[in-house]
C-alpha positions, 0 to 999 in steps of 0.5 A: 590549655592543651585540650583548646589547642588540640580543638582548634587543630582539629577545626583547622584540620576539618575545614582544610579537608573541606576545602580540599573535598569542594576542590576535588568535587568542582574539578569533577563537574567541570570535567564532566561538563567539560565532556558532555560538551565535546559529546554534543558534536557539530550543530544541528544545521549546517547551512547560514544562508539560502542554499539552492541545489542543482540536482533536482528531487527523485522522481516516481518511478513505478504506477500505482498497483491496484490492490484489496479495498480500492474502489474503481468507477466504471462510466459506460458510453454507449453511442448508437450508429450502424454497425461496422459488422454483422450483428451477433445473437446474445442472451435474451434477444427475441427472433423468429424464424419462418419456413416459406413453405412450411408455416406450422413450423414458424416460431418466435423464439427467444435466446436462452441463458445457455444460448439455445433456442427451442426448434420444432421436431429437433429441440435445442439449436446453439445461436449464442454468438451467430449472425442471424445469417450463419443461424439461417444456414444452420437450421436449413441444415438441420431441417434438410434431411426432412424438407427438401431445399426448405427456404429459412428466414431469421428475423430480429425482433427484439435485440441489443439486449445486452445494452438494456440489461446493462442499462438496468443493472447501473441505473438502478444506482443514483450515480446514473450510468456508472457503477462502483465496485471494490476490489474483493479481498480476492484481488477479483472485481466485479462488474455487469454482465462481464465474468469478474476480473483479476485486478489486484496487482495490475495498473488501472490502464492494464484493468481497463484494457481487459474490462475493454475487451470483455465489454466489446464482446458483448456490446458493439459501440460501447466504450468506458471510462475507469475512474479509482475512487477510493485507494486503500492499498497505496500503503508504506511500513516504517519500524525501529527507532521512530516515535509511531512505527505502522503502516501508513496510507499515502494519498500521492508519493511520499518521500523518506523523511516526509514519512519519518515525520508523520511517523513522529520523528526519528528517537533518541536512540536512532541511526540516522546515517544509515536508514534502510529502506526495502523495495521492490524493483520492476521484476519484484526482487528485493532492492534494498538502498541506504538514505543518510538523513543526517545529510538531509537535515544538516545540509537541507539537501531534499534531493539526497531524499528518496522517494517511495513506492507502495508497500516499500518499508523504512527501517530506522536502526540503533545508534552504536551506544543505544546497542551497548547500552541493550546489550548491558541490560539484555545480558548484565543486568537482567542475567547475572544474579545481584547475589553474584555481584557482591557488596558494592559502592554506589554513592551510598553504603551497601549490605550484601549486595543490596543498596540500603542508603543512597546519597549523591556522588556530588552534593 
């Protein structure tokens, strides 16, 4: 009788302890539901209706810099009318040159490369850059000193040799009169019969001032158009805590979040308040500037957005707790020896430092 009694206890006594065990453990979960809730914030969005904003989007504020891989366009025009000035020699024109009283010494003569002509007795004269006129004078002054007053006519047989030498070199493309070229690694372009051109770094307007020019020296009448064909250098860098941190190729402008986006989006661990975004002002100091997409996103605010420019780079950084939590796995858990912590508790009972059986907290 006894033994019953003293076993009807200790059913009473176990499932007393039972109950109090689901009590506690239920008073557990609905804390940490209870927590978890209030750790979830305000709602993503923080907009009901349609909301329009009265401060417009940023604007572009810098031209786009010309850099290695860009492939420009040149479209020659060339419109033949009379010269405003004097026609000047160039490589490869054909004249000739006749003594009224001398005529063994008559010659036609071509331009060379070096801008000489070959003269009788003398040699090499400079023409390069004359005016038939001006080379008239100087090679009466030259034969001077053995003819007395000799009487000199230059003619222009065959000139404007420039112009065809120019059109051979762009026809032999199938795009007709224009002709493409890449800017080298360098920053340097090349083109027909002009020297290379500096074009890394300077706008298309400042390239085809400087290609202007150099094409003016040399042809009269010409004029050009320059087209950017293929753009390689319009580039923006985005790293930290986003899903595809690289460099991305922008046909246009870009703004920050539009750039976050086709990078994947923000990670869980990112600081949206405080994305850093690095560029360069119009002297090429550094200027760095804070954008709070939290803001951009909660309120649908696009205008608090920044626009980019080229080569500008976006750094989204970590949260406060995704730092604690590098921080303990940095310097805790990958520096202090398991050995040094000791036997500990975890759900499951431990040997020497070593988890042997692992059972949940809450069942």
């Amino acid at each position: 009788m006894n033994k019953i009694l003293k076993y009807q206890e200790i059913i009473k006594y176990y499932q007393e302890f039972k109950v109090r065990t689901n009590f506690k453990n239920l008073i557990a979960l609905v804390l940490i539901i209870i927590f978890c809730t209030s750790c979830t914030g305000k709602s993503e969005i923080g907009i009901s209706k349609e909301t329009i904003y009265d401060r417009p989007m940023p604007k572009v504020e810098h031209e786009y810099l010309l850099g290695p891989g860009d492939v420009l366009e040149i479209v020659y025009h060339y419109t033949p009318r009379p010269d405003t000035k004097a026609y000047v020699l160039s490589v490869a024109d054909v004249l000739k040159v006749e003594f009224a009283y001398h005529p063994d010494m008559n010659r036609e003569l071509v331009v060379r490369p070096d801008g000489n002509i070959t003269m009788p007795k003398i040699g090499a004269v400079y023409a390069l850059g004359l005016t038939p006129l001006q080379l008239q004078k100087k090679i009466k002054n030259i034969y001077g000193k053995d003819f007395i007053d000799p009487i000199v006519t230059v003619t222009m047989i065959q000139y404007n040799r420039t112009i065809d030498r120019l059109k051979k070199a762009i026809t032999t493309s199938s795009r007709g009169q224009s002709k493409l070229s890449a800017i080298r690694p360098d920053g340097y372009l090349s083109f027909p019969i002009i020297s290379d051109v500096m074009a890394g770094g300077k706008t298309l307007p400042e390239v085809k001032e400087i290609l202007t020019k150099q094409y003016q020296a040399q042809i009269d009448n010409l004029t050009i158009t320059l087209i950017l064909k293929v753009m390689k250098a319009n580039l923006v860098y985005i790293m930290g805590e986003v899903s595809r941190p690289d460099s991305y190729l922008v046909d246009g402008s870009i703004t920050v979040t539009q750039l976050i986006a086709r990078a994947g989006g923000t990670k869980d661990t990112a600081e949206k308040s405080t994305i850093l975004v690095i560029s360069r002002d119009k002297k090429r100091r550094p200027w760095g500037r804070l954008v709070n997409l939290e803001k951009v996103l909660y309120n649908a605010d696009l205008s608090q957005d920044l626009v980019l420019n080229q080569y500008d780079i976006v750094y989204v950084p970590k949260s406060a707790i995704a730092r604690r939590n590098l921080f303990v796995d940095q310097y805790i858990n990958k520096m202090i020896p398991t050995s040094l912590i000791g036997p500990y508790e975890m759900g499951g009972a431990a040997f020497g430092g070593t988890l042997i059986e692992t059972k949940p907290i809450i069942k």
